[in-house]
C-alpha positions, 0 to 999 in steps of 0.5 A: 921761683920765676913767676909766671903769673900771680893770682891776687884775690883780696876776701873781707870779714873772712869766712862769712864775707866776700872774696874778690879777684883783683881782675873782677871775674871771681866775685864770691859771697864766703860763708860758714858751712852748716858743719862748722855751725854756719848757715851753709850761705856762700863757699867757703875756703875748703870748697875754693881749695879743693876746686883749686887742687883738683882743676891743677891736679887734673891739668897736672895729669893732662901734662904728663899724659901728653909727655906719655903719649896717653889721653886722659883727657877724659879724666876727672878729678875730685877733691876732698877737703876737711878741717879739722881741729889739730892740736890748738888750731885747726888742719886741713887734709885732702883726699883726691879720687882720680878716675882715669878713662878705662883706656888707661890701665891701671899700672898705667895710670898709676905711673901717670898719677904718681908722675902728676903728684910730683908736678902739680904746684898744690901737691908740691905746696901741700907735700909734708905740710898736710895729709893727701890721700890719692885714690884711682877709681 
């Protein structure tokens, strides 16, 4: 792969510390959610993730709306991120809810989500590692 940019980020004491963007604009307190015994106190990984997946899914979407001649520009994208235990350690597994502009119809959209599956760096790293479930709403 060609890099066209690298993100750098550096977090301390894992995930009841600080995560820091070498670049200073991301300055984040980390902290256990109550679900996994912690006091809710700071985002944790899974948040960060599915924030990630859903802003570059959603751009994903926008790239290959625009090479359709279709605006989804108003479309929204939803990320959800569970940990879980699996096997000795733990796994992750998302859920994507995309609702498309009601402009769009569905066979459309459908094609245009499918098509953005294929060109979004997080489904493309995430693909045959971890489940990801995508539903239009």
């Amino acid at each position: 792969m060609d890099a066209l940019y690298t993100a750098v980020a550096t977090a301390t004491h894992g995930r009841e510390g600080r995560a820091v963007s070498s670049d200073g604009v991301l300055d984040l307190a980390l902290g256990m959610p109550q679900a996994l015994g912690g006091n809710g106190q700071g985002t944790n990984p899974e948040q960060l993730f599915a924030a990630g997946y859903a802003a570059c899914f959603g751009s994903a979407l926008g790239l290959v709306g625009r090479a359709a001649k279709v605006d989804v520009s108003d479309a929204a994208v939803t990320a959800e991120v569970s940990i879980g235990k699996q096997g000795e350690g733990f796994g992750l597994a998302v859920s994507l809810r995309v609702e498309l502009p009601d402009s769009v119809d569905e066979a459309t959209g459908r094609k245009l989500v499918e098509q953005a599956h294929q060109v979004c760096p997080y489904s493309n790293a995430t693909r045959g590692n971890i489940e990801v479930d995508i539903v239009i709403e």
